[in-house]
C-alpha positions as CSV (number, residue, x, y, z in Angstrom):
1,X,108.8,130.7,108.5
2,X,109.3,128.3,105.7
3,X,107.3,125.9,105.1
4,X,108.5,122.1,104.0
5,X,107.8,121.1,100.3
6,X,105.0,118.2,101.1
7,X,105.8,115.1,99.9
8,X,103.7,113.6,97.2
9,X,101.2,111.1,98.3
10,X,101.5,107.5,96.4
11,X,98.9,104.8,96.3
12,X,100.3,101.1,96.2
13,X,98.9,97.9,96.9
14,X,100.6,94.8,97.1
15,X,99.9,91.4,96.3
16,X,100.7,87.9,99.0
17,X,103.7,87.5,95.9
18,X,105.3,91.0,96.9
19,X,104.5,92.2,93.1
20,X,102.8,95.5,93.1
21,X,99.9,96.6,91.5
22,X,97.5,99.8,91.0
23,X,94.4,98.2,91.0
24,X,92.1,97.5,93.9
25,X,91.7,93.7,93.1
26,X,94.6,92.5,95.2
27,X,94.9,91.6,98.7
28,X,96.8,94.4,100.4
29,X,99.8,92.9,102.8
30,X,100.5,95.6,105.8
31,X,102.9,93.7,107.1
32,X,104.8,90.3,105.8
33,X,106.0,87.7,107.7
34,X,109.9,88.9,107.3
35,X,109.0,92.5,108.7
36,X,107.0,90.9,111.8
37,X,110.2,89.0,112.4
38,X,112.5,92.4,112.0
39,X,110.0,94.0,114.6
40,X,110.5,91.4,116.8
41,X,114.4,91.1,117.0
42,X,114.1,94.9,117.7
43,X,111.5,94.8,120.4
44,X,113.6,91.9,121.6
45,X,117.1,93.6,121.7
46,X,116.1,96.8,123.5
47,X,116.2,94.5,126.7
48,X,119.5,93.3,126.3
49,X,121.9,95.0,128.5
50,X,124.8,97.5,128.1
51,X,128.2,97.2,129.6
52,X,127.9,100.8,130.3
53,X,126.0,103.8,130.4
54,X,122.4,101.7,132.1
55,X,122.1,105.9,132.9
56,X,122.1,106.9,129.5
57,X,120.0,104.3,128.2
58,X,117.1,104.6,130.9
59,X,117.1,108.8,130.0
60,X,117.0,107.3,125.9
61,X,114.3,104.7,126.8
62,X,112.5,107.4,129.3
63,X,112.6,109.7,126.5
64,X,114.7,112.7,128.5
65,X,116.9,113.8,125.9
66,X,118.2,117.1,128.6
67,X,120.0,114.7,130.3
68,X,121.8,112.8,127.4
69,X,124.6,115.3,126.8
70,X,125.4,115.6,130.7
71,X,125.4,112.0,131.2
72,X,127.6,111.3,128.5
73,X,130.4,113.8,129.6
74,X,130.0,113.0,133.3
75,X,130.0,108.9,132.7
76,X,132.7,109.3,130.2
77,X,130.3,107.3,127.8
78,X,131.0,106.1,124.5
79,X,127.9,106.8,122.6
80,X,128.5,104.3,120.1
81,X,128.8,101.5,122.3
82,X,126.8,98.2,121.1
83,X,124.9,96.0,123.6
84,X,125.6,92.6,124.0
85,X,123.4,91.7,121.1
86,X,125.4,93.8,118.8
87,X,123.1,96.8,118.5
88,X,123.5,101.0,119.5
89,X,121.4,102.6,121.4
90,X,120.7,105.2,118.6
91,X,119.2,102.2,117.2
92,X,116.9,102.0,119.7
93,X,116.1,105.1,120.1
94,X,115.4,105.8,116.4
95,X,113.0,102.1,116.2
96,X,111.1,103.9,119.2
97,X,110.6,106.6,117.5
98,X,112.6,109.3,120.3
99,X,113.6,112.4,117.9
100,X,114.5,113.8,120.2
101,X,116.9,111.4,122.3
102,X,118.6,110.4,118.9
103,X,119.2,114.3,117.5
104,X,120.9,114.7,121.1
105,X,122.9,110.9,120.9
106,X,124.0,113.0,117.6
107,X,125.0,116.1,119.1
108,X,127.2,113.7,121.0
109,X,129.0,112.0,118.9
110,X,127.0,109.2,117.9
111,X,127.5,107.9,114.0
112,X,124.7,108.3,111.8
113,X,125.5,105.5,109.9
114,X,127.0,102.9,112.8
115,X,125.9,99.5,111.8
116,X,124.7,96.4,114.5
117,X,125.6,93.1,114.2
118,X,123.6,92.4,111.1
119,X,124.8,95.7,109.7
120,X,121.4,97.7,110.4
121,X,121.8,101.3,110.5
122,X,119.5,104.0,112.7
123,X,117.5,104.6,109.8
124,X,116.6,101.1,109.1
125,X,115.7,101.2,112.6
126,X,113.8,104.4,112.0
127,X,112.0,103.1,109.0
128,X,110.9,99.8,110.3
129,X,109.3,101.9,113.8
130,X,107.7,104.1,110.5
131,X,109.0,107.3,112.4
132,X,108.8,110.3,109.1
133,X,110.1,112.8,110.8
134,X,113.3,110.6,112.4
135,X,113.9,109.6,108.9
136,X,114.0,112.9,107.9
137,X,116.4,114.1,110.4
138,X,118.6,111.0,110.1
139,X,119.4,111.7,106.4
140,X,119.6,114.9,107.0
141,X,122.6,114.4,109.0
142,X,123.9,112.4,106.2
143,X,122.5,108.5,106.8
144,X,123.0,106.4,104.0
145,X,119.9,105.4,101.7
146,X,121.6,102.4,100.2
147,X,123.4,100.7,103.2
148,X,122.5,96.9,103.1
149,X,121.5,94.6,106.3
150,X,122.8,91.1,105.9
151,X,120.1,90.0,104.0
152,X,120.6,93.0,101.4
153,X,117.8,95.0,103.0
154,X,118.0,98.8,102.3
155,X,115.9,101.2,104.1
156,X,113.5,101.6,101.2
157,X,112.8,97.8,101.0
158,X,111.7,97.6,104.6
159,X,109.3,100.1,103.6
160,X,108.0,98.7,100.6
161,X,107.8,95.3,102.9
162,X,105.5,97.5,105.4
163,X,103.7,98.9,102.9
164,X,104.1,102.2,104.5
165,X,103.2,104.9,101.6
166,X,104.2,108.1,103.3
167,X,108.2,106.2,104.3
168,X,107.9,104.6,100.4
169,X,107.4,108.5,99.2
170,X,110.1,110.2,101.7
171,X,112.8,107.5,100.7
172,X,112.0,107.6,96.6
173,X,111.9,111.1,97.0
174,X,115.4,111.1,98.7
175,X,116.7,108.9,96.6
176,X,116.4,111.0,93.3
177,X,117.3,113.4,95.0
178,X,120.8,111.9,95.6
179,X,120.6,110.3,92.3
180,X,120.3,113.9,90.4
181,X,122.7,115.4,92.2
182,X,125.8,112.2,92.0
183,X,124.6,112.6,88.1
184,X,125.7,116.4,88.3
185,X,129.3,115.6,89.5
C-alpha cells in the first residue's frame, strides 16, 4: 500500500492585527470575530428546511451514507437542491465534517464546486468545520482553491482566519501545486 506524502508541518502565529509573525511574542488569535460569525451562519442554516428530500438530509445529518444513493434514485431527488437559506446539503455535510455522506452526495451527482447564496462552496464549508481529510477529497474531485464568497473569502483565507496550521499547509501545498502545473501549460 502507498503511503501519502505527509504534509509539512508550519508554525504561525498571529497577531489581534491579522499580521503574521514567527516569533512567540504575539498574542495568538484561534479564532477572530469574522470566523465565529461564519461558524455561526453555518450551524444556523443546517436547521433550515428543504423543499425536498427531508429523507436524504436526516441519512446526511445521521451520517448513513448507504442510504444516500437509494434515496436519491427512489425520491427522484435533485442532489443539488438549496434550502431555503440558499445553501446545499453537501455544504452541510462537508462543515460537519461527514466524508463519507459527501463522497456518496458525489457519486450522485452533486457539484463539487456548487455555490450558496453568498457563493460558498463545499470546501469553504469543509475548511471552516477544519475537516483535512474532506478537504482532501473535495479537491480531489476537482473543487476550486480560488473560488471567492461574497466578501472575497477563498478557502485558504478562512484558514489563515482560524489559524488552523495543518488546513494552512494542505491548501499552500495545493495551491503550488496547481500553480506549477498552469505554469507548465
Amino acid at each position: 500500500m502507498a503511503t501519502r506524502p505527509q504534509t509539512p508541518k508550519i508554525k504561525i502565529e498571529f497577531w489581534e492585527d491579522g499580521a503574521s509573525s514567527s516569533k512567540g511574542d504575539g498574542k495568538k488569535i484561534a479564532e477572530k470575530l469574522c470566523v465565529n460569525k461564519l461558524k455561526l451562519r453555518y450551524k444556523s442554516e443546517r436547521h433550515r428546511s428543504y423543499s425536498t428530500g427531508s429523507a436524504l438530509r436526516e441519512a446526511v445529518m445521521s451520517n448513513r451514507p448507504d442510504e444516500i444513493a437509494r434515496i436519491v434514485k427512489e425520491e427522484g431527488i435533485k442532489v443539488n437542491e438549496m434550502n431555503r437559506s440558499g445553501v446545499p446539503l453537501i455544504h452541510e455535510a462537508a462543515f460537519e465534517g461527514k466524508l463519507n455522506c459527501v463522497r456518496a452526495l458525489l457519486d450522485c451527482g452533486a457539484k463539487v464546486n456548487t455555490i450558496d447564496s453568498e457563493d460558498w462552496t463545499a470546501l469553504h464549508a469543509a475548511v471552516l468545520g477544519g475537516h483535512v481529510e474532506l478537504v482532501r477529497l473535495l479537491i480531489h474531485k476537482g473543487a476550486d482553491l480560488y473560488a471567492e464568497t461574497v466578501e472575497k473569502y477563498i478557502p485558504f483565507h478562512i484558514a489563515i482566519e482560524k489559524g488552523d496550521e495543518d488546513m494552512i499547509a494542505i491548501l499552500v501545498e495545493k495551491m503550488a501545486q496547481l500553480s506549477a502545473f498552469k505554469g507548465k501549460e
